[in-house]
N, C-alpha and C positions, 0 to 999 in steps of 0.2 A: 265596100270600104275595107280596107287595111288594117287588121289588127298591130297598131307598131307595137303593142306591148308583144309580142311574139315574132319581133325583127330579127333577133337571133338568135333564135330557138334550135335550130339546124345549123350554128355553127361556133357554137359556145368552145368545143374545144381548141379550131382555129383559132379563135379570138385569143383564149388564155396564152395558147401557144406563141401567138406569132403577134399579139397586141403588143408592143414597145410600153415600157416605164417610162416615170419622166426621170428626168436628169437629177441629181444630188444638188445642185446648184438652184435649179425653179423653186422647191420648195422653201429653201435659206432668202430665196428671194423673194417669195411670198410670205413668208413669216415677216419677214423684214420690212416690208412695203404697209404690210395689213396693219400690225402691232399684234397680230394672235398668240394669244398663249397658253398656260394648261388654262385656263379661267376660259376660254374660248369653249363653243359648242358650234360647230361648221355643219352643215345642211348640203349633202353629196346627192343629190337628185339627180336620178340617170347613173346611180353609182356602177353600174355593173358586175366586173368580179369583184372590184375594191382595189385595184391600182392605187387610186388617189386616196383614199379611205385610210389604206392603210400607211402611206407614207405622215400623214397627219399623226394619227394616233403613236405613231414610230417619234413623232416629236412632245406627245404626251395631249394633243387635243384631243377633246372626246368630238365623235364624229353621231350626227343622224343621219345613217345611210339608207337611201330608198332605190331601190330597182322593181319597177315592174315587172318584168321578165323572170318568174321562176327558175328556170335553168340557168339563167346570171349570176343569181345568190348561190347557189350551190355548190 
């Protein structure tokens, strides 16, 4: 069996490098959809390097970021 938690472990730096952000407009459009706000606490399971994590906190949410993968967080 396949350890996914070590799916990419061997290619963490590609990832950072060449993973795409999202767009300025998704997050205005999630904010806006949900109702979240600082009073918000969002749950990033599978966070990675923090893409999404940190466009949150960038609008003042506090985020529980979890990634399996040790080299992800890093």
């Amino acid at each position: 069996m396949t350890d996914s938690t070590r799916r990419f472990s061997d290619r963490v730096e590609a990832y950072r490098k060449y993973r795409p952000g999202y767009p300025p407009a998704m997050i205005s459009t999630l904010l806006e959809k949900t109702g979240l706000d600082d009073c918000a606490v969002v749950a990033d399971v599978g966070s990675g390097t923090g893409i999404f994590s940190r466009l949150l906190l960038d609008q003042g949410i506090r985020v529980a970021a979890v990634e399996p993968n040790t080299n992800m967080r890093l």
